[in-house]
C-alpha positions in Angstrom: 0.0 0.0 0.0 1.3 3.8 -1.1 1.2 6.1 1.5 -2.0 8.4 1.9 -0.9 12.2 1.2 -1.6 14.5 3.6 -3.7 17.3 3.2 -1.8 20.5 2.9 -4.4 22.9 3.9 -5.5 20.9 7.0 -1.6 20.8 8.0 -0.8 24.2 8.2 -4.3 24.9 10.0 -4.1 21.9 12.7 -1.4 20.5 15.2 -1.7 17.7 17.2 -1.1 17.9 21.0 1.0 15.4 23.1 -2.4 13.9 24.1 -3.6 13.7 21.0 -6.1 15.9 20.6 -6.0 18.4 17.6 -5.4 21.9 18.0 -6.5 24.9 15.9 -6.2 28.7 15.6 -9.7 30.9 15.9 -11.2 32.7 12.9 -13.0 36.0 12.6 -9.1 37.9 13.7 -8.4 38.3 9.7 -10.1 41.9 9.1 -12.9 44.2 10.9 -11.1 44.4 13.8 -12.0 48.0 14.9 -15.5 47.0 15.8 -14.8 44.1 18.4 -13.9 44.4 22.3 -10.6 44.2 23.2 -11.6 41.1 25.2 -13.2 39.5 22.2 -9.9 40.1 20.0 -8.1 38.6 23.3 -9.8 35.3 23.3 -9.7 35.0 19.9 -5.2 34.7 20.4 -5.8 31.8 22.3 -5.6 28.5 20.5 -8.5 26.1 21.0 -9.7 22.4 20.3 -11.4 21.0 17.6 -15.0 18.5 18.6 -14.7 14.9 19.1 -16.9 14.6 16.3 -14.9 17.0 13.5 -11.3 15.5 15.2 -12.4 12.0 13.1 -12.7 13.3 9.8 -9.3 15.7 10.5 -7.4 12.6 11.5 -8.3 11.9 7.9 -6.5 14.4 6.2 -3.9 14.6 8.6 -2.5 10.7 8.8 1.1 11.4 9.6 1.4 14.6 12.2 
């Protein structure tokens, strides 16, 4: 069997931790910053975890990481 190529777009957007769960960067930080809190724009820095439920299908496209 050939190896299964990773998806390139899922590996720069996801990383997985040492206990195995995957890891991603929050949206809505790209533009239209002005009109959100300082708070908001805070929280939206911090890294967070994808679902139990999407982390199957991202295993998927991310077979080697």
């Amino acid at each position: 069997m050939p190896k299964i190529k990773s998806n390139r777009g899922a590996v720069k957007r996801f990383r997985v931790t040492g206990s195995g769960k995957i890891k991603r960067n929050k949206g809505f930080k790209g533009h239209l910053l002005s009109g959100k809190t300082k708070k908001r724009k805070r929280g939206l820095r911090q890294a967070g975890l994808v679902s139990a439920s999407e982390a199957k299908n991202i295993r998927k496209l991310i077979p080697y990481l």
